[in-house]
DSSP file (Angstrom, degrees, kcal/mol; ACC not computed):
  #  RESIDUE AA STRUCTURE BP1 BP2  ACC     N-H-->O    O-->H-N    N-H-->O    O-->H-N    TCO  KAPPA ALPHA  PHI   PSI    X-CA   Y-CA   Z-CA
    1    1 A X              0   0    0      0, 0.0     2,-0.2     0, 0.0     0, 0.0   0.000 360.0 360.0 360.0 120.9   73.1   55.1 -346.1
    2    2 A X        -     0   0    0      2,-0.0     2,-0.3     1,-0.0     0, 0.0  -0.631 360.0-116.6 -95.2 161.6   72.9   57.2 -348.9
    3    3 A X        -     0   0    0     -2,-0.2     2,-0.3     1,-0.0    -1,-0.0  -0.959  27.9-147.0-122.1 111.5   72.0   55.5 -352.9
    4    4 A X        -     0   0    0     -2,-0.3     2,-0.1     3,-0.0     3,-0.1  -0.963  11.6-157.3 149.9 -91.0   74.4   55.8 -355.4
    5    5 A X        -     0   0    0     -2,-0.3     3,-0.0     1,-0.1    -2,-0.0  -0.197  23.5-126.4 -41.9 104.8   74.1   56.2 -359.0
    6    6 A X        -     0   0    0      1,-0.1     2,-0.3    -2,-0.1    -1,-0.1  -0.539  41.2-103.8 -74.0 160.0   76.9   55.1 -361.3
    7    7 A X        -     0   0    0      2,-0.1    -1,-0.1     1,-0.1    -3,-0.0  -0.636  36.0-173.5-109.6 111.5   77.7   58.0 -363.4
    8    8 A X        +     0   0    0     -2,-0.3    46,-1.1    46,-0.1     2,-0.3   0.233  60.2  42.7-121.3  55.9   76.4   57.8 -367.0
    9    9 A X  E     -A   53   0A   0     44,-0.3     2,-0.4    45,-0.1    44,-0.2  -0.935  65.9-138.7-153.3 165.4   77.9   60.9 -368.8
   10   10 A X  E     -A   52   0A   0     42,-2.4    42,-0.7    -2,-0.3     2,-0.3  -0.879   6.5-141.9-117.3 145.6   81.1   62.6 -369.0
   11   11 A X  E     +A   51   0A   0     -2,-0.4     2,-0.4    40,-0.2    40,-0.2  -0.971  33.3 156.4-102.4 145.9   82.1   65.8 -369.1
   12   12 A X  E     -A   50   0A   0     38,-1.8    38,-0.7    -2,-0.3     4,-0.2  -0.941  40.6 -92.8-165.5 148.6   85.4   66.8 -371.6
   13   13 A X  E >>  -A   49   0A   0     -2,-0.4     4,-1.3    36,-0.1     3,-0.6  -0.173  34.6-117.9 -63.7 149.3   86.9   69.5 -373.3
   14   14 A X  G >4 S+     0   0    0     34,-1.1     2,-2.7     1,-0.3     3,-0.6   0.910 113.7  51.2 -38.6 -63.7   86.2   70.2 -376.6
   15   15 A X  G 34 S+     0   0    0     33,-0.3    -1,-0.3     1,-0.2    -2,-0.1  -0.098 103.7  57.9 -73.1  48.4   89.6   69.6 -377.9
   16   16 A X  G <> S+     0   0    0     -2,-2.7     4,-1.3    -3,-0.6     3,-0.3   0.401  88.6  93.2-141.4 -50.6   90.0   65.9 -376.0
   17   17 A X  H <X>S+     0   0    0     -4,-1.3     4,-1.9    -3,-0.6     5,-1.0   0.602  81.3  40.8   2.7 -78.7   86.8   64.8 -378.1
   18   18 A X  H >>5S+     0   0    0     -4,-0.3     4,-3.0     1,-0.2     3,-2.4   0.964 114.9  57.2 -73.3 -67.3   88.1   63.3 -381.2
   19   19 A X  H 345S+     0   0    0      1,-0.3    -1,-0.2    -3,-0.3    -2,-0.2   0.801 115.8  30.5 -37.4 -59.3   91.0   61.4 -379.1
   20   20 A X  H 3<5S+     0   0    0     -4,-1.3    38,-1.8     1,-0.1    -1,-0.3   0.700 134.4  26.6 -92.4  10.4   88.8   59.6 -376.7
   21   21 A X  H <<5S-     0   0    0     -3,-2.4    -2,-0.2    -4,-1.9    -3,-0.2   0.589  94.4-134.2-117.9 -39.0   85.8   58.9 -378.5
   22   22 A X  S  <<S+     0   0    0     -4,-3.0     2,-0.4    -5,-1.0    -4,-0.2   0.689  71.8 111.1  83.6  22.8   87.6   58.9 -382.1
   23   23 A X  S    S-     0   0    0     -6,-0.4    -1,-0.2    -5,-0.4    -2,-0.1  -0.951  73.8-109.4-121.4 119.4   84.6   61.1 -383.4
   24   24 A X    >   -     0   0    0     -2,-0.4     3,-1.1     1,-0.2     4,-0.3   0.000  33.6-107.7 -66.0 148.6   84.7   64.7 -384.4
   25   25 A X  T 3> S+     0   0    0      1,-0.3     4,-1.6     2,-0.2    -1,-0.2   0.753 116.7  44.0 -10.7 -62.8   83.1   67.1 -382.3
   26   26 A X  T 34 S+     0   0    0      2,-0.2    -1,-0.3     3,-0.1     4,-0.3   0.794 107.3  59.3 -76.7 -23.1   80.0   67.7 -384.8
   27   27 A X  T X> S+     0   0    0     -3,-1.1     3,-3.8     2,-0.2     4,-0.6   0.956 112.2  37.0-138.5-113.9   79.6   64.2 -385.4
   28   28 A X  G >4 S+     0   0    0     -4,-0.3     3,-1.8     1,-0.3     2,-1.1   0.616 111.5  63.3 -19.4 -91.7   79.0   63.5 -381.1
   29   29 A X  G 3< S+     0   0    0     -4,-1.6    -1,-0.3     1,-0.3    -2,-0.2   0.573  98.0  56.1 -31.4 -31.5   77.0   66.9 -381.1
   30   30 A X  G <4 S+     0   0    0     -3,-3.8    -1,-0.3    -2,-1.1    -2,-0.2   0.690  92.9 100.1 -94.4 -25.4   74.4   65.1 -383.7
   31   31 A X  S << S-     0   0    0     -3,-1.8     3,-0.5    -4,-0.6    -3,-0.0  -0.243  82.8 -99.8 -49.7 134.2   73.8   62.3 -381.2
   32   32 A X  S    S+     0   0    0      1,-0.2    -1,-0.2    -2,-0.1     3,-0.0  -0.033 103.5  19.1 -34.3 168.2   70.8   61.6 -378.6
   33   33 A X  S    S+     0   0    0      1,-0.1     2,-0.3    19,-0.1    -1,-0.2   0.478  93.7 133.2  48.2  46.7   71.7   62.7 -375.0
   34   34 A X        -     0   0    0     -3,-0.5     2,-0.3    -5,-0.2    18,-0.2  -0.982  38.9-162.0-144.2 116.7   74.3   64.8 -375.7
   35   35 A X  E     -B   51   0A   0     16,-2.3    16,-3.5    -2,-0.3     2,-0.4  -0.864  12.6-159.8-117.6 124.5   75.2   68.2 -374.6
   36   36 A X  E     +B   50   0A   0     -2,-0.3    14,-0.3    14,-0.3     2,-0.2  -0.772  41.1 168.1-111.6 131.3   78.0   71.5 -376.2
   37   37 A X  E     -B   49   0A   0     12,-1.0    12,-0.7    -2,-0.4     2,-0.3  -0.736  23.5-149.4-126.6 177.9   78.2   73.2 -372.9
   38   38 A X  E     -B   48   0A   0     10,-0.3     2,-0.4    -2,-0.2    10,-0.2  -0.916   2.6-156.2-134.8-166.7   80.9   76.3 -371.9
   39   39 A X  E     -B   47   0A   0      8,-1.1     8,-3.5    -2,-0.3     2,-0.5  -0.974   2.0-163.4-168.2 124.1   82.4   77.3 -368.8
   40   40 A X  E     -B   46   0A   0     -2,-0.4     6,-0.2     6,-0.2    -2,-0.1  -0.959  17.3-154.2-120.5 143.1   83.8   80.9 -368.1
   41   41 A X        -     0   0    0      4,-0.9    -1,-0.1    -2,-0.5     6,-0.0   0.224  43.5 -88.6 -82.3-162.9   86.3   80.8 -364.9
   42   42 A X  S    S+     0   0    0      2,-0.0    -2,-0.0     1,-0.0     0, 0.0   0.460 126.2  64.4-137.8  41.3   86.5   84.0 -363.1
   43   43 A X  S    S-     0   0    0      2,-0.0     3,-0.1     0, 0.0    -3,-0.0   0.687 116.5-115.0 -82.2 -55.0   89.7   85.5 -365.5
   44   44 A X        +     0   0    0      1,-0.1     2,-0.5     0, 0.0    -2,-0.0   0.471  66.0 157.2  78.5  32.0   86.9   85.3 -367.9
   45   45 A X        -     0   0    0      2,-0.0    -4,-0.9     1,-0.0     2,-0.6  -0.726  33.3-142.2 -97.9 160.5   88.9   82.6 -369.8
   46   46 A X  E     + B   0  40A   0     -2,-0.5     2,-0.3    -6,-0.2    -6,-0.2  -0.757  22.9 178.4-100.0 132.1   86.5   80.7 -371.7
   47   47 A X  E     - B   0  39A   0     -8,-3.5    -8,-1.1    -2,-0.6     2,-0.3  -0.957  23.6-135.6-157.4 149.2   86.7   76.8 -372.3
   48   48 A X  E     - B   0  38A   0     -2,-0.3   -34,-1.1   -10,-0.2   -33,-0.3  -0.689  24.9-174.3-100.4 145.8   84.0   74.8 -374.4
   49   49 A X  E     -AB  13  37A   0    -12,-0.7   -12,-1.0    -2,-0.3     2,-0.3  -0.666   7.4-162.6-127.0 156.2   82.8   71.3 -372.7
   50   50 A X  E     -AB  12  36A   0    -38,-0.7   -38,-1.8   -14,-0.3     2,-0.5  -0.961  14.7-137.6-151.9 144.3   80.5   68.6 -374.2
   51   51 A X  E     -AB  11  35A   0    -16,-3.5   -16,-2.3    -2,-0.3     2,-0.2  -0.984  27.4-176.9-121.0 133.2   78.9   66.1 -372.2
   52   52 A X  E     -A   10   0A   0    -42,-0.7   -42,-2.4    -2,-0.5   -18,-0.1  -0.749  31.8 -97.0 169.2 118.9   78.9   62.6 -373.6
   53   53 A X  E >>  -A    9   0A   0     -2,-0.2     3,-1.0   -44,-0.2     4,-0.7  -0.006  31.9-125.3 -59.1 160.7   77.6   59.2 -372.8
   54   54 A X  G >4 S+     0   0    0    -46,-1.1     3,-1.8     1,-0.2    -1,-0.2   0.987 112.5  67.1 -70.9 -46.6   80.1   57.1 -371.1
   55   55 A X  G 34 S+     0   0    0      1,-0.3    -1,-0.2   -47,-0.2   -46,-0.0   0.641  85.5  67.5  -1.5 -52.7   79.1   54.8 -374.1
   56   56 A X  G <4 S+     0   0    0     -3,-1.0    -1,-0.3   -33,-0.0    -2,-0.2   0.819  87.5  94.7 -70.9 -50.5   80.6   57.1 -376.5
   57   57 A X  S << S-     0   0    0     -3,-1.8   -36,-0.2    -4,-0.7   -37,-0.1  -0.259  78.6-110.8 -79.0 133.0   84.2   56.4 -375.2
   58   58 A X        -     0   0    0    -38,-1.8    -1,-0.2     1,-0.2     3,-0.1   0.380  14.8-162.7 -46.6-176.1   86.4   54.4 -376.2
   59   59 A X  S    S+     0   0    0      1,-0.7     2,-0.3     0, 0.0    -1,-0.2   0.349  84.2  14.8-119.0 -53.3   87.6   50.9 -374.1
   60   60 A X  S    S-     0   0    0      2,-0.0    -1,-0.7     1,-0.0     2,-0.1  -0.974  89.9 -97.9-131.5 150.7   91.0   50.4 -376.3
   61   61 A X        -     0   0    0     -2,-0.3     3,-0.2    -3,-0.1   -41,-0.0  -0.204  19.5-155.2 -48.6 147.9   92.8   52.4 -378.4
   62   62 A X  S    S+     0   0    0      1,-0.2    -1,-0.1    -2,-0.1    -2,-0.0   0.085  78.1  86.9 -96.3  11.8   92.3   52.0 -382.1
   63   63 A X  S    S+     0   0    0      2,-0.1     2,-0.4     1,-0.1    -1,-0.2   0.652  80.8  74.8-138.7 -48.0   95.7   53.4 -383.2
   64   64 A X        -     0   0    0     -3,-0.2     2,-0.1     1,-0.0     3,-0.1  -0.712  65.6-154.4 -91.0 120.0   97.3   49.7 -382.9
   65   65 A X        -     0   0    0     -2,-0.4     2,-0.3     1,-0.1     5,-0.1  -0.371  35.0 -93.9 -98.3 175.9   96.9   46.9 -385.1
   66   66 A X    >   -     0   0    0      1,-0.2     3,-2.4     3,-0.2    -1,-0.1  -0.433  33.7-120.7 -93.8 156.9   97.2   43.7 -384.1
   67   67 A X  G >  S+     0   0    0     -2,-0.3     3,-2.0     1,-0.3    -1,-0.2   0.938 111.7  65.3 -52.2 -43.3  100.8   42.1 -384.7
   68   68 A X  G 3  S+     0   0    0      1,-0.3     2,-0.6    -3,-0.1    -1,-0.3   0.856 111.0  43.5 -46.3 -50.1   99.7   39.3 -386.9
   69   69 A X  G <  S+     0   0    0     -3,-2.4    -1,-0.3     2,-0.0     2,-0.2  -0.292  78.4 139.9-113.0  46.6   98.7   42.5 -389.5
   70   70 A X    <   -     0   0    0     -3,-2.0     2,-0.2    -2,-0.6    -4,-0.0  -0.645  49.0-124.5 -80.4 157.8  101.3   44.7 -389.4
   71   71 A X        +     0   0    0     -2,-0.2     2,-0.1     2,-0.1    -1,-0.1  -0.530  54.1  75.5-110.1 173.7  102.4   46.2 -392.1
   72   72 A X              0   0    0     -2,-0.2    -2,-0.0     1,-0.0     0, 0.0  -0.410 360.0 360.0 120.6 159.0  106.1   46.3 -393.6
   73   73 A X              0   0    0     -2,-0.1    -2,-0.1     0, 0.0    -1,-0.0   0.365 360.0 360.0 -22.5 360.0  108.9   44.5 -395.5
């Protein structure tokens, strides 16, 4: 039986950052245990990663308030 590990980092593209964590980019970069990585294919397209504690991610969006304090007429 092989052991294991629950996963505790992520990997995600640079431009997904601010959405699921709700922190810019440099902001996560500045953090403990926290990684800027890239990733060249073999087109020689380029795409920038960070890896990120699972911590760092959100649980619920923040974008909704709750109905008792919405705002309007």
């Amino acid at each position: 039986m092989r052991w294991h590990k629950a996963p505790r980092h992520k990997l995600l593209p640079l431009t997904d950052v601010r959405g699921v964590t709700g922190l810019d980019p440099d902001e996560i970069l500045c953090r403990p245990d926290t990684q800027r990585l890239v990733r060249i294919d073999g087109n020689g397209t380029r795409e920038e990663l960070i890896r990120i504690p699972i911590e760092l991610l959100r649980t619920q969006p923040n974008d909704t308030e709750p109905s008792g304090l919405q705002k309007g007429p």
